[in-house]
C-alpha positions as CSV (number, residue, x, y, z in Angstrom):
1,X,22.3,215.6,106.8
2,X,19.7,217.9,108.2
3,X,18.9,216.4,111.3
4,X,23.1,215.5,112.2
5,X,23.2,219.3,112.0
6,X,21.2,220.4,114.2
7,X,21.9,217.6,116.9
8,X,25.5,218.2,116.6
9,X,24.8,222.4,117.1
10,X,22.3,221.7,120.0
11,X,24.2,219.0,121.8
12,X,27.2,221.0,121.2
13,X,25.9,224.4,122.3
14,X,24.2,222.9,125.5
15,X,28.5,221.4,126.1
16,X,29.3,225.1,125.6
17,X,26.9,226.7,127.8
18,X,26.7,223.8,130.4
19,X,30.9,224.7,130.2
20,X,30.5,228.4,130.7
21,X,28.0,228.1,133.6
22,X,30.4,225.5,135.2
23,X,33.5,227.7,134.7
24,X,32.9,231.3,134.5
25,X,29.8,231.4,137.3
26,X,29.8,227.7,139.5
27,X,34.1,227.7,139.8
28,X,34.1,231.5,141.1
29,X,31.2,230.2,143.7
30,X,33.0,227.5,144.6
31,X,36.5,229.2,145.3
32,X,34.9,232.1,147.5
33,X,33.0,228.7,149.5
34,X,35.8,226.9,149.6
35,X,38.7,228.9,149.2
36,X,41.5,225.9,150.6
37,X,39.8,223.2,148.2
38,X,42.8,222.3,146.4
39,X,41.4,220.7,143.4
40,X,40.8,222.9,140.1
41,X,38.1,220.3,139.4
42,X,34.4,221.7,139.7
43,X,32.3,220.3,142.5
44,X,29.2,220.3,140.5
45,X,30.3,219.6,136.6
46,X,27.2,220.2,134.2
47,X,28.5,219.2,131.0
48,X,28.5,215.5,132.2
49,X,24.9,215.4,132.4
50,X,25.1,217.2,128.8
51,X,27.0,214.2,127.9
52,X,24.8,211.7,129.3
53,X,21.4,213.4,127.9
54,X,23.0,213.6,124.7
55,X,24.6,209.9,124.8
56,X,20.9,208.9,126.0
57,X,19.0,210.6,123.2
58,X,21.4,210.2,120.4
59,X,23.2,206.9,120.8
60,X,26.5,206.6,118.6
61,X,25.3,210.0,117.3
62,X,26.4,211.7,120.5
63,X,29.9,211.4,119.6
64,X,30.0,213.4,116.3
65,X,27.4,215.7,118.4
66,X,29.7,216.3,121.2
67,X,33.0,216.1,119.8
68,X,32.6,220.6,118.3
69,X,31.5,221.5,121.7
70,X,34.0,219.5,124.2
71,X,36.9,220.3,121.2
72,X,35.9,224.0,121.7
73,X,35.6,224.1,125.7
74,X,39.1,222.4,125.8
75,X,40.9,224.5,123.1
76,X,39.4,227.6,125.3
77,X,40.4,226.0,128.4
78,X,43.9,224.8,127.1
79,X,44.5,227.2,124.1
80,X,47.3,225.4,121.4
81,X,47.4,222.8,124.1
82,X,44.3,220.8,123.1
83,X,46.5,219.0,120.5
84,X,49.3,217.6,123.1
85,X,48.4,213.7,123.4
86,X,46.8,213.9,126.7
87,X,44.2,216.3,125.8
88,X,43.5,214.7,122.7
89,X,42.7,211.6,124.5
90,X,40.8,213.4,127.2
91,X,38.3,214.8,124.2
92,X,38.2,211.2,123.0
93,X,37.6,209.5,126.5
94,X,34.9,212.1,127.4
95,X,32.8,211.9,123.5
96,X,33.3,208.0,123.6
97,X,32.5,206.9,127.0
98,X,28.8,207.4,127.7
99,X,27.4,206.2,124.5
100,X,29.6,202.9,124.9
101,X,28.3,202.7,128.5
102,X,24.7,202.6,126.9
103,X,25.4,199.8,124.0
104,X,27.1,197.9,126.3
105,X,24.2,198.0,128.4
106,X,21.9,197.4,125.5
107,X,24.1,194.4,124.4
108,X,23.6,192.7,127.8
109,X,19.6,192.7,127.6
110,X,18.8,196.2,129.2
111,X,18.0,198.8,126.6
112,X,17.7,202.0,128.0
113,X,17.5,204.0,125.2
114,X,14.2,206.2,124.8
115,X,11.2,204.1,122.9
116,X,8.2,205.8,122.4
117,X,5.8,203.4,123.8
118,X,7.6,203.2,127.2
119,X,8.6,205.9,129.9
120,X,12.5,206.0,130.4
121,X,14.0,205.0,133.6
122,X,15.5,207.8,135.1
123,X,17.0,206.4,137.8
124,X,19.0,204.6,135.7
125,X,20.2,206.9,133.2
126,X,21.7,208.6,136.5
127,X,23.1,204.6,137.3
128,X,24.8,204.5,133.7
129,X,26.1,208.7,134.5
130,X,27.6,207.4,137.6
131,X,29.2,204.6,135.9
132,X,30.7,206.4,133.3
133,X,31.5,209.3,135.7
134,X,33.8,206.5,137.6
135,X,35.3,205.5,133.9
136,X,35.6,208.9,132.6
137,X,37.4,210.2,136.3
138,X,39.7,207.3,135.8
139,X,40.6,207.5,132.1
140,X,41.0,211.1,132.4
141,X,43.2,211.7,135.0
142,X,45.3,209.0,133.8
143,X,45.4,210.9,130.9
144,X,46.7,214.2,132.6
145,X,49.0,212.0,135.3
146,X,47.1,213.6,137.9
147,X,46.7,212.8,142.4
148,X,44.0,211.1,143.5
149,X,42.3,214.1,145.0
150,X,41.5,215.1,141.5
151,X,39.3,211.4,141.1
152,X,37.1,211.9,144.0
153,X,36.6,215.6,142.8
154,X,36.2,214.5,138.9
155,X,33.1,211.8,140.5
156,X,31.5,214.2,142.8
157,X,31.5,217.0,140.2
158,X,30.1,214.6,137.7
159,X,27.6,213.3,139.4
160,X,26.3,216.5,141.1
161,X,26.5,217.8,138.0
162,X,24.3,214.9,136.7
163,X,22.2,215.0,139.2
164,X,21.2,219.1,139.5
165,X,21.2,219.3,135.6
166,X,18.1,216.6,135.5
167,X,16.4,218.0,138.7
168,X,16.7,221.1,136.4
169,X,15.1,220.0,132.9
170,X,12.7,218.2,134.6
171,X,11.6,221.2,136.4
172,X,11.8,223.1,133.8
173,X,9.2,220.8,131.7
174,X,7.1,220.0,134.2
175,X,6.7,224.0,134.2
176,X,5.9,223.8,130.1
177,X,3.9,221.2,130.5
178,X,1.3,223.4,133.9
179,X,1.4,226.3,131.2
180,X,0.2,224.1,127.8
């Protein structure tokens, strides 16, 4: 009970943050750089890579660890709206996807799930983010009815968003690892 605690504040705290950093500093950036981009979807999304991290690490668990945090960032984001059916089924399409993505992959003969006696393949724990960026951008804005500008910004915000939050941790230990 312990140990679903503390995954379930972590993973969803990193959501939250990765949520504010997106939204209140990266969305501001993005509308003073491109002031006529008519999409209110963020070019470089963090909290996908959150998801995909988390889905990595946790497996199933990642759902129940996710579900506080994306909950919270849409009620903030939506107030009393996060209960109307589409938003309800955005929370569930973004919790659900990734770690399916994963089993799905495990079920067809490539586990990538982390194993102590062998290094993980990054590159494709960014394939399975893409492919679940593509799943979740679909599902999602079929969800909220929305254009098909909003797809293209959904994938390349995902998958930027993938991509930098990575490069990040894996500057970041690489750093902790020079100083130990």
């Amino acid at each position: 009970m312990r140990r679903w605690a503390s995954e379930t504040f972590f993973a969803s705290l990193a959501y939250v943050i990765a949520s504010f950093l997106t939204f209140e500093v990266l969305m501001p950036l993005q509308n003073v750089f491109f002031p006529e981009y008519p999409s209110k979807a963020s070019l470089l999304f963090l909290p996908h890579g959150v998801r995909v991290l988390s889905a990595w690490l946790l497996g199933w668990r990642a759902i129940f660890a996710l579900l506080p945090g994306v909950f919270l960032v849409f009620a903030f984001l939506g107030g009393s709206d996060v209960f109307l059916p589409n938003r309800l089924a955005a929370i569930a399409i973004a919790v659900t996807t990734v770690p399916a993505v994963f089993y799905l992959c495990k079920w067809v003969g490539f586990d990538l799930f982390p194993h102590p006696d062998r290094k993980p393949c990054w590159s494709c724990v960014m394939g399975v983010g893409i492919v679940t960026s593509v799943l979740v951008s679909v599902l999602t804005n079929l969800a909220f009815g929305s254009g098909g500008l909003e797809y293209i910004a959904f994938l390349i915000g995902d998958i930027s968003g993938l991509f930098f939050l990575m490069l990040g941790l894996y500057f970041t230990l690489r750093a902790i690892d020079r100083r130990a």
